[in-house]
MARRO-953117 format. One line per 5 residues: their letters; for each residue y, z, x of N, C-alpha, C. Coordinates in nm, 2 decimals, always signed. Atoms other than C-alpha are relative to their C-alpha. Layout:
% residues N
a	Y Z X Y Z X Y Z X; ... $
END
This chain:
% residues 182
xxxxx	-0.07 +0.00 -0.12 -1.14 +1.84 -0.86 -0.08 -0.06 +0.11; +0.03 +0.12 -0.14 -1.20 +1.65 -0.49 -0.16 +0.12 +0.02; +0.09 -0.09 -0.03 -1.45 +1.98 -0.46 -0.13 -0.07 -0.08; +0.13 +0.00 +0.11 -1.69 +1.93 -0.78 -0.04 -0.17 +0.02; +0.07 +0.13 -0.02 -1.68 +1.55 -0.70 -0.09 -0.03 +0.13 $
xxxxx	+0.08 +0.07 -0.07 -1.83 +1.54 -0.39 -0.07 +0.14 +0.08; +0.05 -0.12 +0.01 -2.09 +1.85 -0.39 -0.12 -0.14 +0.12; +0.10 +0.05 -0.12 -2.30 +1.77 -0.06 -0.15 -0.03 -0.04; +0.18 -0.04 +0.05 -2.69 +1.85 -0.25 +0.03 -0.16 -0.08; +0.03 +0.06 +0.07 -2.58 +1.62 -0.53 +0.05 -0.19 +0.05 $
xxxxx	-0.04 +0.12 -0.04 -2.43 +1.31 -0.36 -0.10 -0.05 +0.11; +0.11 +0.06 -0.10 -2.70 +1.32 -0.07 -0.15 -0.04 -0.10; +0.10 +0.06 +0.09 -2.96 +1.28 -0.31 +0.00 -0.11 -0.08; +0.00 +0.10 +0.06 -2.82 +1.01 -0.49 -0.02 -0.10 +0.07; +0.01 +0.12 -0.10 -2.77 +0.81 -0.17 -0.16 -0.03 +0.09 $
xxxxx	+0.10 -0.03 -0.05 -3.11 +0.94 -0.06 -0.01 -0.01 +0.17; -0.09 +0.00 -0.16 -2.97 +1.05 +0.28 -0.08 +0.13 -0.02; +0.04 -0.13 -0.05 -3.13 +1.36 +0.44 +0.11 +0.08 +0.06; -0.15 -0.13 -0.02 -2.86 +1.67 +0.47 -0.01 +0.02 +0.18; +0.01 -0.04 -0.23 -3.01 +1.67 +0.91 +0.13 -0.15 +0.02 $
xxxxx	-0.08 +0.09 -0.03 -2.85 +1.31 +0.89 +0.14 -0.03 -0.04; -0.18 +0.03 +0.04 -2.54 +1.36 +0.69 +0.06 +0.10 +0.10; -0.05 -0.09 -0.08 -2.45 +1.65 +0.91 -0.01 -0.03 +0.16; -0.02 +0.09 -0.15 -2.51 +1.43 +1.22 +0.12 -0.06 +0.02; -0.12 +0.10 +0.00 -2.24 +1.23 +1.14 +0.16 +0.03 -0.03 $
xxxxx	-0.05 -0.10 +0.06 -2.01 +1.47 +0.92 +0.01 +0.13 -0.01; +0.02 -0.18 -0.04 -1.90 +1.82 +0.96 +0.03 +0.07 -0.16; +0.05 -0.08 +0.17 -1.91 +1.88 +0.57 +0.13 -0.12 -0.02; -0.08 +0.14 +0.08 -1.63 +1.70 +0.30 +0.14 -0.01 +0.09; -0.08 +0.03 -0.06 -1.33 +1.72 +0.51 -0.06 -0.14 +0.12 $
xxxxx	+0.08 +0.17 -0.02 -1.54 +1.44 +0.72 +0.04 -0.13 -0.04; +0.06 +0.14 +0.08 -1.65 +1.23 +0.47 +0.13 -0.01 -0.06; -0.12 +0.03 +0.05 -1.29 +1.24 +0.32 +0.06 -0.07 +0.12; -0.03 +0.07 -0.10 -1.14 +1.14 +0.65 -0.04 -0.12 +0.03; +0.09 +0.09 -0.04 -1.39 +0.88 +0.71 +0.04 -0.10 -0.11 $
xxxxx	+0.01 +0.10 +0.10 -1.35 +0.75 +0.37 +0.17 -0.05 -0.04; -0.15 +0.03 -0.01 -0.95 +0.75 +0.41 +0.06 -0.09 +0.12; -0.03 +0.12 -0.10 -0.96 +0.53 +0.75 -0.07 -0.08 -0.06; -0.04 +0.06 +0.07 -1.10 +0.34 +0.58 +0.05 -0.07 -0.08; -0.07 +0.12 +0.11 -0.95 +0.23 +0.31 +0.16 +0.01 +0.07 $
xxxxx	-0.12 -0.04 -0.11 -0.62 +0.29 +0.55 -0.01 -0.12 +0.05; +0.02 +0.12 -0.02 -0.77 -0.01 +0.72 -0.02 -0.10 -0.07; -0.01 +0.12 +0.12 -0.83 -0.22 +0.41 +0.09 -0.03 -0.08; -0.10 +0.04 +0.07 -0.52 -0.17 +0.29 +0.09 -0.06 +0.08; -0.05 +0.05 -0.11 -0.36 -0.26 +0.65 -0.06 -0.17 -0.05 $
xxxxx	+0.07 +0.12 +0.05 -0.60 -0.60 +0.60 +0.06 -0.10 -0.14; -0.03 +0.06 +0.13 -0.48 -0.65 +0.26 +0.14 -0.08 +0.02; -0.16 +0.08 +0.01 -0.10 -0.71 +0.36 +0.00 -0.16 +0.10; +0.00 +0.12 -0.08 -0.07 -1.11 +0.52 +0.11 -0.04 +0.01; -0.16 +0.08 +0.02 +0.28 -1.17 +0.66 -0.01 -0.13 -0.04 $
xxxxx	-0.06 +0.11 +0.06 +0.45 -1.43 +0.50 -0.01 -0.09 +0.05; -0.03 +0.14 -0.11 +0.44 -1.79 +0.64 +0.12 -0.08 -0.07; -0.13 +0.08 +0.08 +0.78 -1.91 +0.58 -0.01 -0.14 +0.04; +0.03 +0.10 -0.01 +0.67 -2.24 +0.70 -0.09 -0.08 -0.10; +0.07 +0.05 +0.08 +0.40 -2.29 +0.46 +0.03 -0.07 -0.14 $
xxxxx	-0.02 +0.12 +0.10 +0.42 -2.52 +0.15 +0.00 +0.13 -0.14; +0.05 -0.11 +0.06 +0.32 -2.17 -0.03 +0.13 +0.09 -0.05; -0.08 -0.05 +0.02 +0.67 -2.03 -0.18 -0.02 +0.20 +0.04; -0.01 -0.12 -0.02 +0.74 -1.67 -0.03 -0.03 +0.14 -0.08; +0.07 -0.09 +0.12 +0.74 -1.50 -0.34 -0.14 +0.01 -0.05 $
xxxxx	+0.15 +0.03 +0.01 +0.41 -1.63 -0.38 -0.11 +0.08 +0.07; +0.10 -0.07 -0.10 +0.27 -1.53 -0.09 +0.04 +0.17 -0.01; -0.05 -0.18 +0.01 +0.46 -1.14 -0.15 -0.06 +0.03 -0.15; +0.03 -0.01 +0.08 +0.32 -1.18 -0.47 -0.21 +0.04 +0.00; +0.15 -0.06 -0.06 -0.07 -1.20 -0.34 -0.03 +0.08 +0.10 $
xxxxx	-0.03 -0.13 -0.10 +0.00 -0.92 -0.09 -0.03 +0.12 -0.13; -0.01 -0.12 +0.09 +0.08 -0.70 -0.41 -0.12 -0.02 -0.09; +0.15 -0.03 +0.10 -0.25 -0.81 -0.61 -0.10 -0.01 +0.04; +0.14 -0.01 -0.11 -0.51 -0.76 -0.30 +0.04 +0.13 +0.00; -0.01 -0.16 -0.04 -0.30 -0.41 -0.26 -0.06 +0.08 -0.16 $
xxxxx	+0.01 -0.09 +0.13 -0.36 -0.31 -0.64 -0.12 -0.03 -0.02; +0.16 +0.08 +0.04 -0.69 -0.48 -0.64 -0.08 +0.12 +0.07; +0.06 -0.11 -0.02 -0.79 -0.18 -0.39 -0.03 +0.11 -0.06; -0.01 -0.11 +0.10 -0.67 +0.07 -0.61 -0.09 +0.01 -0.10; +0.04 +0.03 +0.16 -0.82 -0.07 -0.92 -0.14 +0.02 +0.02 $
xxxxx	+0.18 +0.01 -0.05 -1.17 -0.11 -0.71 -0.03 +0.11 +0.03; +0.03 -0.13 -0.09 -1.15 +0.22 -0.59 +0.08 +0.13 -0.10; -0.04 -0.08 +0.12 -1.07 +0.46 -0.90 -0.04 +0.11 +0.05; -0.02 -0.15 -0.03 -1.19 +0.74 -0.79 +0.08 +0.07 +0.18; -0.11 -0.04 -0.13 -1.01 +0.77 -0.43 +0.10 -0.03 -0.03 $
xxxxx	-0.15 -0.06 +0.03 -0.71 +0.70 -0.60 +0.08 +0.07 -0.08; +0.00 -0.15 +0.06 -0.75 +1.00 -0.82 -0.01 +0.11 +0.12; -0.03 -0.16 -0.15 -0.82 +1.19 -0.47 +0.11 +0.00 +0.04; -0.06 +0.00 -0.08 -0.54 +1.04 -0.32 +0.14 +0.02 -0.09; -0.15 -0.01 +0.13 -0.25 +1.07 -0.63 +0.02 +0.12 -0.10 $
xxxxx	-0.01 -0.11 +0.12 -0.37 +1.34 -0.84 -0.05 +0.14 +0.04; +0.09 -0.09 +0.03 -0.64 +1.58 -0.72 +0.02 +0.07 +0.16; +0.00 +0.00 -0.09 -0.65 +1.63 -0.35 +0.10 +0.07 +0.09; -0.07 -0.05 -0.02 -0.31 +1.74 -0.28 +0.00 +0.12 -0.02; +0.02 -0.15 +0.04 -0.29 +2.14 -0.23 -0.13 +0.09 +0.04 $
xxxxx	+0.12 -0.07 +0.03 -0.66 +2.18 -0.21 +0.00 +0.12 +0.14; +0.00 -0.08 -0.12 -0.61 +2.30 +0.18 +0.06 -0.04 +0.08; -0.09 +0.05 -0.09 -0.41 +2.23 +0.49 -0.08 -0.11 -0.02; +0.03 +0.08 -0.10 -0.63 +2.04 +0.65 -0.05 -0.15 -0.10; -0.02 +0.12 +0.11 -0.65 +1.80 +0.30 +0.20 -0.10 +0.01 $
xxxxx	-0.15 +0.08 +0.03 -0.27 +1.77 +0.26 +0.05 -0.04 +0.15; -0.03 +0.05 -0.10 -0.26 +1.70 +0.67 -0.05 -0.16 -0.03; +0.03 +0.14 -0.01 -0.46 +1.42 +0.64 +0.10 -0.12 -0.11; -0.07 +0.12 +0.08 -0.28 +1.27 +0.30 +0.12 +0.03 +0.04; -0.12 +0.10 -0.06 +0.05 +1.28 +0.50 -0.02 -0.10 +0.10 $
xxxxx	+0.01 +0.10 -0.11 -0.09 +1.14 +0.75 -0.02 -0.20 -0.05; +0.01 +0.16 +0.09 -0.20 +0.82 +0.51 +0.12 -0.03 -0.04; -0.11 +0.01 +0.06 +0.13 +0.85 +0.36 +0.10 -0.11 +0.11; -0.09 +0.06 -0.09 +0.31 +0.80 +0.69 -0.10 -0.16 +0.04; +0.07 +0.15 -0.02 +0.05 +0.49 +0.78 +0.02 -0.07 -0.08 $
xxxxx	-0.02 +0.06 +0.11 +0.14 +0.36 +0.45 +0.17 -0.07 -0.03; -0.18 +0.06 +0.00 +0.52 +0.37 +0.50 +0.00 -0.05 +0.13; +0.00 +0.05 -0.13 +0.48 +0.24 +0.84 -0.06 -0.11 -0.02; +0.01 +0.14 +0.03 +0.31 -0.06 +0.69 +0.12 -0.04 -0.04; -0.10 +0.03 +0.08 +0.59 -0.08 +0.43 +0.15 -0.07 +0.07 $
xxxxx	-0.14 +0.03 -0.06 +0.87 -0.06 +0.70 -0.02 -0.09 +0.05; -0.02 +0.09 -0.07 +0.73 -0.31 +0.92 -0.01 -0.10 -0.06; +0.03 +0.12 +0.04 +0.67 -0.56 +0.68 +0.13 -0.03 -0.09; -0.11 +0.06 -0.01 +1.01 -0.49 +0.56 +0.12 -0.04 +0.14; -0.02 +0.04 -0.13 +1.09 -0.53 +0.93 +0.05 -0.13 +0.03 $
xxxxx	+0.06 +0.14 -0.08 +0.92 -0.87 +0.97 +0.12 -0.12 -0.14; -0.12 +0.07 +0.12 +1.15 -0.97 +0.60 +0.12 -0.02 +0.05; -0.11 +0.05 -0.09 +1.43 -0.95 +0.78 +0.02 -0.08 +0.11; +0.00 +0.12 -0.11 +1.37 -1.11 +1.08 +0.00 -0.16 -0.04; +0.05 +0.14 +0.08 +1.22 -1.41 +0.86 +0.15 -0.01 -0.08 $
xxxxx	-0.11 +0.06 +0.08 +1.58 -1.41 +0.69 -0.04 +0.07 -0.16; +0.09 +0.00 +0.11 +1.36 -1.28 +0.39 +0.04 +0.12 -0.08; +0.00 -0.12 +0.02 +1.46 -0.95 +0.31 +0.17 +0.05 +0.07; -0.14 -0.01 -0.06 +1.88 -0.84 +0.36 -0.04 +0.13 +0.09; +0.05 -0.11 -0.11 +1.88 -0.58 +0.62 +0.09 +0.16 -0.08 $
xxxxx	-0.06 -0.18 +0.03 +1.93 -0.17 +0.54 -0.11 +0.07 +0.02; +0.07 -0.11 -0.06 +1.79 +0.12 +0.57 -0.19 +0.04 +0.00; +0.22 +0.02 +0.05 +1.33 +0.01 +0.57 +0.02 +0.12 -0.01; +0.07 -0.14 +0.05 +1.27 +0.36 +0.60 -0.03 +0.04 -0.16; +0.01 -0.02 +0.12 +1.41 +0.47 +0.29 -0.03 -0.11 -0.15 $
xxxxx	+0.10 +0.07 +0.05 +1.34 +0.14 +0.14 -0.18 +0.03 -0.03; +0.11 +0.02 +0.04 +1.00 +0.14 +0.19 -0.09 +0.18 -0.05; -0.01 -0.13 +0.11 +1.00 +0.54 +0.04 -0.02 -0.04 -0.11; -0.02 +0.03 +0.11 +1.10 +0.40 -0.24 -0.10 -0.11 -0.02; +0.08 +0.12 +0.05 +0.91 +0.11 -0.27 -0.20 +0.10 -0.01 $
xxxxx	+0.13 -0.04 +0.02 +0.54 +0.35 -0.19 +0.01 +0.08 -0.15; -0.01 -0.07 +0.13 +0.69 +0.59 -0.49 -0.04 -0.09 -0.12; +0.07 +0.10 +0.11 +0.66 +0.32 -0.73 -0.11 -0.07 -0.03; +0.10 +0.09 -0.07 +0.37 +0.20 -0.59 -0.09 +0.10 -0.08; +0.12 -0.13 +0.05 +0.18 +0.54 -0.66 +0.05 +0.08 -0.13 $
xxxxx	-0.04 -0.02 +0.21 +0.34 +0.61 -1.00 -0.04 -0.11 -0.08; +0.04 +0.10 +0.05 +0.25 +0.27 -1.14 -0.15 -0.02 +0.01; +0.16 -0.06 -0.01 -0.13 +0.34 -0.98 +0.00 +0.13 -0.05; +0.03 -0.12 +0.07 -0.13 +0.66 -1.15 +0.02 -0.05 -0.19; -0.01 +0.03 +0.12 -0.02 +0.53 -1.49 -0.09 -0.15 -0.04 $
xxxxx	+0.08 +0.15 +0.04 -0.21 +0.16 -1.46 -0.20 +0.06 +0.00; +0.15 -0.05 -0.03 -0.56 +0.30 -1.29 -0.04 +0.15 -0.04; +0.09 -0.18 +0.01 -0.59 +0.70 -1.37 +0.04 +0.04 -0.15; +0.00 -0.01 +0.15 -0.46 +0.73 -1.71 -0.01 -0.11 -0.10; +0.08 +0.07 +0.07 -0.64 +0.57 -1.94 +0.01 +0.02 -0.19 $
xxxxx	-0.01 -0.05 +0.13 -0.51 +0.66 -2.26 +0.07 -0.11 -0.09; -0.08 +0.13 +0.05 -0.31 +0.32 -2.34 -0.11 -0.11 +0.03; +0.08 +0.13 -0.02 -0.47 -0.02 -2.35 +0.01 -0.03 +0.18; -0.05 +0.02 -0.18 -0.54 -0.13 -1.93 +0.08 -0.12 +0.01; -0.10 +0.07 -0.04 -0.30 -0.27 -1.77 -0.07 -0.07 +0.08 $
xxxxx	+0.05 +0.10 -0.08 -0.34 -0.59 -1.63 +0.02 -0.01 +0.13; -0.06 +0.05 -0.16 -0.34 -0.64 -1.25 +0.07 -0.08 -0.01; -0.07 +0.11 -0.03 -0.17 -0.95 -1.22 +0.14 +0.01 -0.06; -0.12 -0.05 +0.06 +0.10 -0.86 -1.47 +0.01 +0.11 +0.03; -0.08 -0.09 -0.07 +0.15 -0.52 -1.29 +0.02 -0.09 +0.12 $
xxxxx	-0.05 +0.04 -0.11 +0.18 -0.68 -0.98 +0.18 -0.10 +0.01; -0.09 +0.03 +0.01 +0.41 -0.92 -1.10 +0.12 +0.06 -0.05; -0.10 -0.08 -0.02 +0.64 -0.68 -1.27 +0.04 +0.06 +0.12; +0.00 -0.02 -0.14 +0.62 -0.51 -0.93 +0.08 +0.00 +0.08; -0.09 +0.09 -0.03 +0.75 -0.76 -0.77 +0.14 -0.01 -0.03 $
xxxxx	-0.15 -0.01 +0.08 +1.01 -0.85 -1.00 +0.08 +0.14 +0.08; -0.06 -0.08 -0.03 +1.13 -0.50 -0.96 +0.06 +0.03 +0.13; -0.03 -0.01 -0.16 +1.13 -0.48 -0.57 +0.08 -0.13 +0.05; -0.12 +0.15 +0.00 +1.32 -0.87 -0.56 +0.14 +0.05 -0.08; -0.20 +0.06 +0.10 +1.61 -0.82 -0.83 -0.01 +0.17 -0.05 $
xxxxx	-0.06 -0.17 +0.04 +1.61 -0.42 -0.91 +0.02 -0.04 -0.16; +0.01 -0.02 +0.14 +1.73 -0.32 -1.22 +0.13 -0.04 -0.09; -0.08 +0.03 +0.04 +2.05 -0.45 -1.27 +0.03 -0.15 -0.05; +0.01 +0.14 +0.03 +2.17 -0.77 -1.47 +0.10 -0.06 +0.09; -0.13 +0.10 -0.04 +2.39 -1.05 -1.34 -0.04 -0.02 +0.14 $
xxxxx	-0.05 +0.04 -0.13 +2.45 -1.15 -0.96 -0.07 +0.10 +0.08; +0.10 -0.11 -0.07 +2.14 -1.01 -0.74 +0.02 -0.03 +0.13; +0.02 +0.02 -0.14 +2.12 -0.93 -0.38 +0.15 +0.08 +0.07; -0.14 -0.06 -0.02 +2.48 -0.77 -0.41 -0.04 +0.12 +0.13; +0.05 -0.13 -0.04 +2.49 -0.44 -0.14 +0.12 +0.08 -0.04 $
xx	-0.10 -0.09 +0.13 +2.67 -0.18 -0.37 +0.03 +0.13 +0.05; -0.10 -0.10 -0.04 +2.74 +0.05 -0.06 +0.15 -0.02 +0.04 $
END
């Protein structure tokens, strides 16, 4: 658990950090969890690069290296995204405040960037919110089954990304895409 991983004696020793100076900085692991959730909050912000519908660079393309800089976090950062998917949830309020609070920064990326799809023509217009719900759910089920379970051969980034993709472009139905089926 998020506890036994990050035991204060045994991680200041490894970094060879003095416990006067980690407590200078840090008010114990709710801190350093905080700290270490802006962040990657901000690197995952960094990761997304609106679209240049002008550029010579086909859209899908560029939506396509958006989604393998975002899973490239994941993948580089295995054990915060066992804190942040599996382990971390429940531990205490003031854990499950913070991971809504990422949650909501997360969907708040999601909406605006299906926002900016729209505007750009790019993306038909409906309801981002629940769009981009749906679109984090799959996001953090597919990082839980590609990066934390390890019990099948690894999944490749680039071929998750691009399924991904796929799925968030053309859904799951055959024939005539882009239909709205309210």
């Amino acid at each position: 658990n998020f506890g036994n991983m990050l035991t204060a004696t045994d991680r200041l020793e490894e970094a060879a950090v003095a416990r006067g100076t980690f407590y200078r900085y840090f008010d114990g692991k709710r801190g350093v969890f905080a700290a270490i959730l802006d962040d990657f909050t901000h690197e995952l912000a960094s990761a997304i690069v609106r679209v240049d519908t002008a550029s010579s660079v086909p859209a899908n393309q560029q939506l396509l290296e958006n989604v393998k800089r975002i899973l490239d976090l994941f993948y580089d950062n295995a054990d915060l995204t066992s804190v942040l998917l599996e382990q971390a949830a429940g531990l205490d309020e003031g854990f499950d405040q913070k991971l809504r609070a990422f949650d909501d920064e997360v969907l708040g990326l999601i909406e605006r960037s299906l926002d900016v799809g729209v505007a750009l023509g790019l993306v038909r217009p409906g309801p981002t919110r629940l769009r981009a719900v749906f679109a984090l759910g799959a996001m953090k089920e597919a990082m839980v089954h590609a990066v934390l379970r390890t019990d099948g051969p690894p999944t490749d980034r680039v071929w998750l990304a691009q399924r991904f993709l796929d799925f968030a472009l053309n859904g799951l139905l055959a024939g005539p895409r882009g239909r709205d089926l309210t």
